[in-house]
Backbone bond lengths (Angstrom), bond angles and torsions (degrees), N, CA, C in turn:
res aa  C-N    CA-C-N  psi(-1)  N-CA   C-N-CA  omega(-1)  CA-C   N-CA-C  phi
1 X - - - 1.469 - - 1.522 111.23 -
2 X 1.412 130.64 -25.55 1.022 122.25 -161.17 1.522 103.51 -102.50
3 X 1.543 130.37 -35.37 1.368 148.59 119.82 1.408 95.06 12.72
4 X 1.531 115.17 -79.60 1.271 120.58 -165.20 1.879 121.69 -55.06
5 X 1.547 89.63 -45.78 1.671 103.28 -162.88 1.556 83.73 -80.39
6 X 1.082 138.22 4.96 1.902 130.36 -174.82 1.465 95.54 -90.98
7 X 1.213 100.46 -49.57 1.904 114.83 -177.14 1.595 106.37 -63.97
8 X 1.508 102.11 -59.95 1.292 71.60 169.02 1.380 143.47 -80.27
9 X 1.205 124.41 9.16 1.487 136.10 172.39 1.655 109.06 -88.71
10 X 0.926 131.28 -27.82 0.858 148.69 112.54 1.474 128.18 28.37
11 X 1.825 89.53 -101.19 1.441 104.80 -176.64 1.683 117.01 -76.45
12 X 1.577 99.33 -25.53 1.478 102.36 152.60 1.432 142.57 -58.34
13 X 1.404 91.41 -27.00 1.494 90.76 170.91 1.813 122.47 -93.17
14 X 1.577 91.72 -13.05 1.873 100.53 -171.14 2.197 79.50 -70.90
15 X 1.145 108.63 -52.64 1.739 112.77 -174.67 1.400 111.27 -30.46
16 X 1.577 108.22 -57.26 1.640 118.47 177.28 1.065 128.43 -61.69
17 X 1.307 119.25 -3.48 1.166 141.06 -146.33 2.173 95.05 -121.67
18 X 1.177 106.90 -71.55 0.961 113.69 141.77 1.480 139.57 2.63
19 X 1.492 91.94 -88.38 1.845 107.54 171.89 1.471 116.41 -56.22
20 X 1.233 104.40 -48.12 1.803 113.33 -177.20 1.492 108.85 -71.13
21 X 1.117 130.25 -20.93 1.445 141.59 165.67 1.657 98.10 -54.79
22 X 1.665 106.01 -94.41 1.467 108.40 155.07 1.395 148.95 6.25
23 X 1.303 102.58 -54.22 1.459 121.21 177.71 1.611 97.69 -93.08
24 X 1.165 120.63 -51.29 1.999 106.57 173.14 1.613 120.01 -50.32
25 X 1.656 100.74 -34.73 1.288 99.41 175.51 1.371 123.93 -80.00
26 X 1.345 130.44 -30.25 1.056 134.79 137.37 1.397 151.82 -13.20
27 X 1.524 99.73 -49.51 1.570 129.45 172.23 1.667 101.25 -95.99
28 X 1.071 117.86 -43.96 1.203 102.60 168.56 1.768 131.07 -79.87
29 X 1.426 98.13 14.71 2.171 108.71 165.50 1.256 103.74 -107.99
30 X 1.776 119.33 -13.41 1.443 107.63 -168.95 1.774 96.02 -80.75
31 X 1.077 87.63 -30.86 1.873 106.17 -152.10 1.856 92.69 -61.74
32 X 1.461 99.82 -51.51 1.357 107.39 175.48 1.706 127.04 -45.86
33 X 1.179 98.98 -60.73 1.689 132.48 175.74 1.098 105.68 -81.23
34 X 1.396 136.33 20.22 1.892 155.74 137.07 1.294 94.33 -63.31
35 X 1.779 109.49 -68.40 1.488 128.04 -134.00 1.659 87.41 -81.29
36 X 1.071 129.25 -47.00 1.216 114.81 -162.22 1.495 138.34 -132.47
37 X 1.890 91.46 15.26 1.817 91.19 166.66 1.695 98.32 -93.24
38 X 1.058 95.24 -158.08 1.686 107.70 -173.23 1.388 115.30 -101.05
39 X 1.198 136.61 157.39 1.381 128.68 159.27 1.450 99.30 -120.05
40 X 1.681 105.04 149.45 1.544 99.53 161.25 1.447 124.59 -114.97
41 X 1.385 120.41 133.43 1.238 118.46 -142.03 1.810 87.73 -110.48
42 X 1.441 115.11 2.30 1.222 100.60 160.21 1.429 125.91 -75.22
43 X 1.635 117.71 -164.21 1.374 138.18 167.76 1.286 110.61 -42.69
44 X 1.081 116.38 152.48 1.745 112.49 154.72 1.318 126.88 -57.51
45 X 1.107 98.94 -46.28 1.623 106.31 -179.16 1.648 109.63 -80.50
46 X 1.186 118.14 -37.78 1.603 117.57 146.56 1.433 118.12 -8.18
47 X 1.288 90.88 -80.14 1.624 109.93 -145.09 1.498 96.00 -81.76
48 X 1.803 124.02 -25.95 1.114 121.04 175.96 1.761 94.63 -59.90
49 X 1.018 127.91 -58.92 1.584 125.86 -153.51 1.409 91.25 -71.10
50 X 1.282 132.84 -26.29 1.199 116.89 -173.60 1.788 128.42 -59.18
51 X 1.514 94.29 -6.67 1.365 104.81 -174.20 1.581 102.33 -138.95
52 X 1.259 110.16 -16.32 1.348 101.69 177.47 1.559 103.78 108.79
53 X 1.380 131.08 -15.01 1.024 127.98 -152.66 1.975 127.75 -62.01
54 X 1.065 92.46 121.22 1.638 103.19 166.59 1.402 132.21 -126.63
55 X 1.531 96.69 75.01 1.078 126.19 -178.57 1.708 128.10 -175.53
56 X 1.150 148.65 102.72 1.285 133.78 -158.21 1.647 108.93 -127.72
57 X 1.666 106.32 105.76 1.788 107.20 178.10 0.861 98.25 -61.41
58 X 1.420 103.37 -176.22 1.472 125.62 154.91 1.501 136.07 -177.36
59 X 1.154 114.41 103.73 1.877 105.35 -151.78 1.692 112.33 -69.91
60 X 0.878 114.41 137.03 1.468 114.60 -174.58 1.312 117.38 -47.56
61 X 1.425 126.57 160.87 1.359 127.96 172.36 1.190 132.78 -50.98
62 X 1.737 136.13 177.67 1.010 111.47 -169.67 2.093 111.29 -89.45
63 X 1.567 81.57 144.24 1.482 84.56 170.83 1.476 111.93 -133.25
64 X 1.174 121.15 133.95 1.369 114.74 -143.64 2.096 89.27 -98.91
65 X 1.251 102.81 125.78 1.576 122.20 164.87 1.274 121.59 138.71
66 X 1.579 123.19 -134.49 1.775 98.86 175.22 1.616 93.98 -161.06
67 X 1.263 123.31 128.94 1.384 118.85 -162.14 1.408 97.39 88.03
68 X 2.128 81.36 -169.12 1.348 122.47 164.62 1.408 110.79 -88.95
69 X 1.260 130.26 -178.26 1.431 131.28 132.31 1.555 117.51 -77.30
70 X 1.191 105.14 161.36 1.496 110.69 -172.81 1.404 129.56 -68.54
71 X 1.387 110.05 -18.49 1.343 137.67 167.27 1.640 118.76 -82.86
72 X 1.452 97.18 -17.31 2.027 97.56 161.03 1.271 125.77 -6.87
73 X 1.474 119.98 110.25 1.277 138.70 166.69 1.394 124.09 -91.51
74 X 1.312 153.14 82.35 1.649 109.60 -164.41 1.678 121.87 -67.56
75 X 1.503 105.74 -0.54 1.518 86.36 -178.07 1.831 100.71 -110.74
76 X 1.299 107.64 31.19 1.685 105.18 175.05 1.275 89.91 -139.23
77 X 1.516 105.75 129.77 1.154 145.59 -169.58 2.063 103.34 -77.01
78 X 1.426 96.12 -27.34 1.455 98.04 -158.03 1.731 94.81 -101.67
79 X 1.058 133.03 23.78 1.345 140.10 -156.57 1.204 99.96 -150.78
80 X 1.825 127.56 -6.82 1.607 121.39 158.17 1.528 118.36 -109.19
81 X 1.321 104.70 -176.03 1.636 113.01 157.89 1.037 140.58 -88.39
82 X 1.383 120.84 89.92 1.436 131.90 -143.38 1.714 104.16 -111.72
83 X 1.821 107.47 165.94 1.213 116.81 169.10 1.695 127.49 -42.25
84 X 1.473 93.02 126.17 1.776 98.12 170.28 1.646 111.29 -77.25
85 X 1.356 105.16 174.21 1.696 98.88 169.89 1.841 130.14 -73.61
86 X 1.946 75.96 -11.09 1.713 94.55 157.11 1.449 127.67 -64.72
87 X 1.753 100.61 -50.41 1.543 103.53 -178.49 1.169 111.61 -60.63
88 X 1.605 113.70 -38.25 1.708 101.34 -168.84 1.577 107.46 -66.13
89 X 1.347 108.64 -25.25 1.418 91.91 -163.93 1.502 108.58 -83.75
90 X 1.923 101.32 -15.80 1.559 82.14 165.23 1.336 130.24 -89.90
91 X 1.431 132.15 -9.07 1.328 128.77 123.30 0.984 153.30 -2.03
92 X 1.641 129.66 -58.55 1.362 162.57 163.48 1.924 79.86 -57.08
93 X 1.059 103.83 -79.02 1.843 117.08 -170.74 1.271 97.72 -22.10
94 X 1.659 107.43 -79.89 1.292 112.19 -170.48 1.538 117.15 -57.62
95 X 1.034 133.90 -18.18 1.487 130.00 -175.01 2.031 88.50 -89.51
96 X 0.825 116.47 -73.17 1.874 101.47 173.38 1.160 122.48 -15.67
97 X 1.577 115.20 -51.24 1.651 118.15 172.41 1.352 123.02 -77.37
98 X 1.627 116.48 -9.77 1.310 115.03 173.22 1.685 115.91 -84.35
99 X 1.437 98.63 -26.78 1.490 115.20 -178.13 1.559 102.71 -58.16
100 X 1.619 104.83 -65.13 1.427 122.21 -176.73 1.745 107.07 -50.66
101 X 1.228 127.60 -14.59 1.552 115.78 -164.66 1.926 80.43 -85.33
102 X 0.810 128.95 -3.94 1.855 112.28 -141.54 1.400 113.52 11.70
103 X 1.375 112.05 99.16 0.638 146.37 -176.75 1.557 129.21 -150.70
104 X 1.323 137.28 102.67 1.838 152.32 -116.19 1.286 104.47 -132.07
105 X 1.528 112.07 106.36 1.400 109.08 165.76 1.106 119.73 -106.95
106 X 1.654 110.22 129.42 0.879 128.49 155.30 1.879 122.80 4.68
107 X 0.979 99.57 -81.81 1.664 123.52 167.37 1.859 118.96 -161.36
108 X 1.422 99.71 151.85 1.283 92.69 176.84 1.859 117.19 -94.65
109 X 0.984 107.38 176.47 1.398 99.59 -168.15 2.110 111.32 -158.31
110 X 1.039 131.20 107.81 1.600 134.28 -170.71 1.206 100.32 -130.97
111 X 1.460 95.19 145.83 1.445 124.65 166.33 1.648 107.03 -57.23
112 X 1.406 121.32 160.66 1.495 118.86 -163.81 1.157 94.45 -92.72
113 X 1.520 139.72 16.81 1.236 136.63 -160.16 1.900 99.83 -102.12
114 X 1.610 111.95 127.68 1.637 104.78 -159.86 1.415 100.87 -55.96
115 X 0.916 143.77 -31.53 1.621 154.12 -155.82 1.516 87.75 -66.48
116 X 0.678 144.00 -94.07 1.826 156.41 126.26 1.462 106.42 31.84
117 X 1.110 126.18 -67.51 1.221 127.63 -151.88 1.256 87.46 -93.99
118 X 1.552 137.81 -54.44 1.680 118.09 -178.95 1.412 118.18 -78.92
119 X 1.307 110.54 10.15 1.770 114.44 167.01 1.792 83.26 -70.83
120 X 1.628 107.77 -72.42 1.553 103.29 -142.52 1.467 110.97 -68.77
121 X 0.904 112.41 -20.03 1.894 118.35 169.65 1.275 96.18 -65.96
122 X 1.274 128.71 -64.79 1.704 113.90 -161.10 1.403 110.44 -66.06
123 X 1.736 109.00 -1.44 2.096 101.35 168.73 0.795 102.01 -85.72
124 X 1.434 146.78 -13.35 1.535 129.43 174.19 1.569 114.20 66.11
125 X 1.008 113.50 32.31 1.592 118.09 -169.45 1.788 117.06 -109.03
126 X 1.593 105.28 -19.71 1.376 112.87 150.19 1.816 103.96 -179.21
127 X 1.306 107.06 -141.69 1.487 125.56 -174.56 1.694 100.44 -79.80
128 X 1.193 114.58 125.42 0.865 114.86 153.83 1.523 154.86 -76.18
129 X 1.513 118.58 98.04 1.797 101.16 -159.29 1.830 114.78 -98.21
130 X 1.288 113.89 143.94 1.767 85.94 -179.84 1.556 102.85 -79.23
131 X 1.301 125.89 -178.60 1.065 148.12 155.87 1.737 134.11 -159.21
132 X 1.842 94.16 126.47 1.819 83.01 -166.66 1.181 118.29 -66.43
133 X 1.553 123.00 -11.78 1.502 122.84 -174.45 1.663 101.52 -66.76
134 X 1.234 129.48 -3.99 1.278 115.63 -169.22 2.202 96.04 -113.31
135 X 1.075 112.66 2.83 1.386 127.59 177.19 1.497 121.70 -45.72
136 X 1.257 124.65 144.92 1.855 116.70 -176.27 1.453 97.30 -100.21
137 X 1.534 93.08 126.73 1.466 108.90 -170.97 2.098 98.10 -85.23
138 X 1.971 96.38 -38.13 1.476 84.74 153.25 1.774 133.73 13.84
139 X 1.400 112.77 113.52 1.881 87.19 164.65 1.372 108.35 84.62
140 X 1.786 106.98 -37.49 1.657 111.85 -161.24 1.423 112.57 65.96
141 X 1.298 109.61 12.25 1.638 108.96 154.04 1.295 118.44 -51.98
142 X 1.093 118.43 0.56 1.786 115.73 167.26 1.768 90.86 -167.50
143 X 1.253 78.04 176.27 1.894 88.82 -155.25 2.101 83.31 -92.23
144 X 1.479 84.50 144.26 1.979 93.68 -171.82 2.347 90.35 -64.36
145 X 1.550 83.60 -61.80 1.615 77.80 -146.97 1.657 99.97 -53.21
146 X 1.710 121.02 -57.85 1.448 107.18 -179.66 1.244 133.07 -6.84
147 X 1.519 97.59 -44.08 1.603 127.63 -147.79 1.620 100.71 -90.81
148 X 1.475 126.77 -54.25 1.338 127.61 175.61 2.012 108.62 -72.37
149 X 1.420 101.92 -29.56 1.524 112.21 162.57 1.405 118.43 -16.14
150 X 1.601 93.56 -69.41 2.199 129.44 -143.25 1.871 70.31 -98.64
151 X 1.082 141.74 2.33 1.761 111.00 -162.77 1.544 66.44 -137.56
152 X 1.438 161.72 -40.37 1.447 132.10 -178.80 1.710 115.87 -80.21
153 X 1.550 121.57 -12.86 1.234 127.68 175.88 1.323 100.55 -85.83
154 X 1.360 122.87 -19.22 1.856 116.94 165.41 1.672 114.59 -73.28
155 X 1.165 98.56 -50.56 1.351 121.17 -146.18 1.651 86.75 -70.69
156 X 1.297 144.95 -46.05 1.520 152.02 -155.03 1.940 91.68 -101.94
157 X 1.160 127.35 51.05 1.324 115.75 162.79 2.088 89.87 -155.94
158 X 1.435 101.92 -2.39 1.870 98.61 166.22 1.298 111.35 -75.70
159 X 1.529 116.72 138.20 1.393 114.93 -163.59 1.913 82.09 -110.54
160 X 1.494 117.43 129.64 1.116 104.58 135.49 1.334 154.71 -42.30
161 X 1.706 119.12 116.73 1.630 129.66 -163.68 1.559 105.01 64.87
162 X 1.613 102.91 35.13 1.491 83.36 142.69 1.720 104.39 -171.75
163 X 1.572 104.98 0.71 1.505 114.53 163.79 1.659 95.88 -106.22
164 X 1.615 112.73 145.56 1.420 112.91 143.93 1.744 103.67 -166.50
165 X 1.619 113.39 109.34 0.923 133.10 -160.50 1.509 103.96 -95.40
166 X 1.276 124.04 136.06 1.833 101.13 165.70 1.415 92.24 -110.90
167 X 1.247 85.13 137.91 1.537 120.62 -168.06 2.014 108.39 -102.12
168 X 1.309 122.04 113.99 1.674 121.18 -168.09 1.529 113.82 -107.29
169 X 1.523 122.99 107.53 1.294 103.37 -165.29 1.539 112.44 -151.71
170 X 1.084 116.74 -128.41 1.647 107.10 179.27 1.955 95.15 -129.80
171 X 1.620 109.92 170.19 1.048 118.88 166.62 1.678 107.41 -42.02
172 X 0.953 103.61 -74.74 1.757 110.21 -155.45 1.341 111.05 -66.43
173 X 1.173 130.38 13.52 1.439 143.73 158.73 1.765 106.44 -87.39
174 X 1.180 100.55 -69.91 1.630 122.20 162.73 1.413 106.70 -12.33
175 X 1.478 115.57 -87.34 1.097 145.98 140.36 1.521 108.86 22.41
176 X 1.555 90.58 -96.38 1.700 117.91 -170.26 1.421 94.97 -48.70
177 X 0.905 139.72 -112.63 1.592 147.76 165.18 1.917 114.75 3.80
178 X 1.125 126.03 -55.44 1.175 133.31 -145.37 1.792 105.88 -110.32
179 X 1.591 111.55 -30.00 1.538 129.57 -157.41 1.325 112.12 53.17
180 X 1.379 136.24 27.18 1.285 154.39 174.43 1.721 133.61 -121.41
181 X 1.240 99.75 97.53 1.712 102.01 -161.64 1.650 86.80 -109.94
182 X 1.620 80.81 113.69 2.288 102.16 167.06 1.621 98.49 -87.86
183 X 1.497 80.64 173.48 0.739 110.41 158.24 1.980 148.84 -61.76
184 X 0.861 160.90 164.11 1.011 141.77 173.60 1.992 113.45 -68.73
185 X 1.102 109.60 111.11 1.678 129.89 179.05 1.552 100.17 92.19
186 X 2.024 119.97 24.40 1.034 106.69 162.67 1.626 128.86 -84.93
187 X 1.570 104.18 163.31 1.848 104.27 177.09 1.455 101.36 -109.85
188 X 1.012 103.84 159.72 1.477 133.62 -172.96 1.880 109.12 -145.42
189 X 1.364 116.94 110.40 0.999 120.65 -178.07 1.521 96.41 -89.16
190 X 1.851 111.71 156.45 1.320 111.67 178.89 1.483 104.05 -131.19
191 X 0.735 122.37 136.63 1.773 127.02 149.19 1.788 112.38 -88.91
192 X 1.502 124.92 109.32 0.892 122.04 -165.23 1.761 98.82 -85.59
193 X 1.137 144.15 -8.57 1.221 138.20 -161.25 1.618 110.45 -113.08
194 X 1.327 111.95 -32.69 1.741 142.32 162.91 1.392 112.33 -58.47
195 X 1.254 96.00 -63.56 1.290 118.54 -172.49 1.744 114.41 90.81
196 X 1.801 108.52 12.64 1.318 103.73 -149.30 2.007 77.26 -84.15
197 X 1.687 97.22 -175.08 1.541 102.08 -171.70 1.974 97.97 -150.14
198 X 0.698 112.58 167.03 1.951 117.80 178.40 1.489 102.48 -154.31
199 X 1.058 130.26 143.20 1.315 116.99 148.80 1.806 112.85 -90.40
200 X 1.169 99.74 164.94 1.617 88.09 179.76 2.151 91.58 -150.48
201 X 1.189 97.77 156.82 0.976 117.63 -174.82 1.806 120.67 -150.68
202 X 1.608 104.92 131.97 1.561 100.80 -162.97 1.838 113.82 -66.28
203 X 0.830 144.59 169.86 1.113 159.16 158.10 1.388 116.50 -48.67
204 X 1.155 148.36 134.29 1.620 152.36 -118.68 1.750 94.64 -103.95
């Protein structure tokens, strides 16, 4: 018995150990990838033409913690890490400034993850569809390659100037695809044929 409660104290602590690792490393790529990608401090539609882009990320709103919980469901809402009354409102925000760019997507598109799906509903910017290619491989709550698979067999049939989808998802999707990890309710414009990427952000 005591064997047991050692192990498990243990493995709780190798976990804690773990996360706080995680989270330094974390803060220390944002901090980095602050200092030295670009922002564009133009228009939306600017900065889209500025690269050509047809394609628009966007990491979900803020939800305050790191992960899942351990009990992660994807189809229970109350078993993830979901929007604060911050995120929504920066949500709502950000969907106002997307309205105001006029600027037309294509279609919208989120990961099945709730964080995700009530970011892109509360922009009000169209229909919302899920999609697993946009899924957090994170955790290995979904399988990495499947997942960048179903999101590069999408992503390589957008035709520049005349697809532009906003796409709702997590950092490490972002990431994988783009080499650009936002912020929480950040965009990331894509050129799928370039491959070039910007982040862009609305005006204060």
């Amino acid at each position: 018995m005591l064997t047991n409660l050692s192990h498990s104290k243990l493995r709780n602590w190798l976990k804690n150990v773990w996360v706080t690792v995680l989270r330094i490393i974390g803060s220390f790529l944002f901090i980095i990838n602050c200092l030295v990608l670009p922002v564009s401090a133009s228009t939306l539609s600017e900065a889209i033409a500025s690269i050509d882009a047809n394609a628009v990320f966007m990491r979900h709103a803020l939800a305050p913690g790191f992960g899942d919980p351990m009990n992660f469901t994807l189809d229970e809402c109350s078993t993830q890490r979901n929007l604060n009354d911050e995120g929504r409102l920066q949500a709502t925000a950000l969907g106002a400034s997307l309205t105001e760019s006029n600027v037309s997507f294509t279609e919208v598109k989120s990961s099945f993850w709730c964080r995700c799906v009530e970011t892109a509903q509360l922009l009000g910017v169209g229909k919302v569809e899920r999609f697993s290619g946009l899924n957090s491989f994170f955790q290995d709550h979904a399988d990495r390659v499947e997942t960048l698979t179903a999101l590069n067999n999408y992503l390589v049939k957008l035709l520049p100037g005349k697809d532009l989808p906003l796409l709702v998802t997590h950092q490490v999707v972002i990431s994988a695809v783009t080499g650009i990890s936002p912020a929480s309710g950040g965009i990331v414009l894509h050129n799928t044929q370039t491959g070039r990427s910007v982040r862009w952000q609305p005006e204060r």
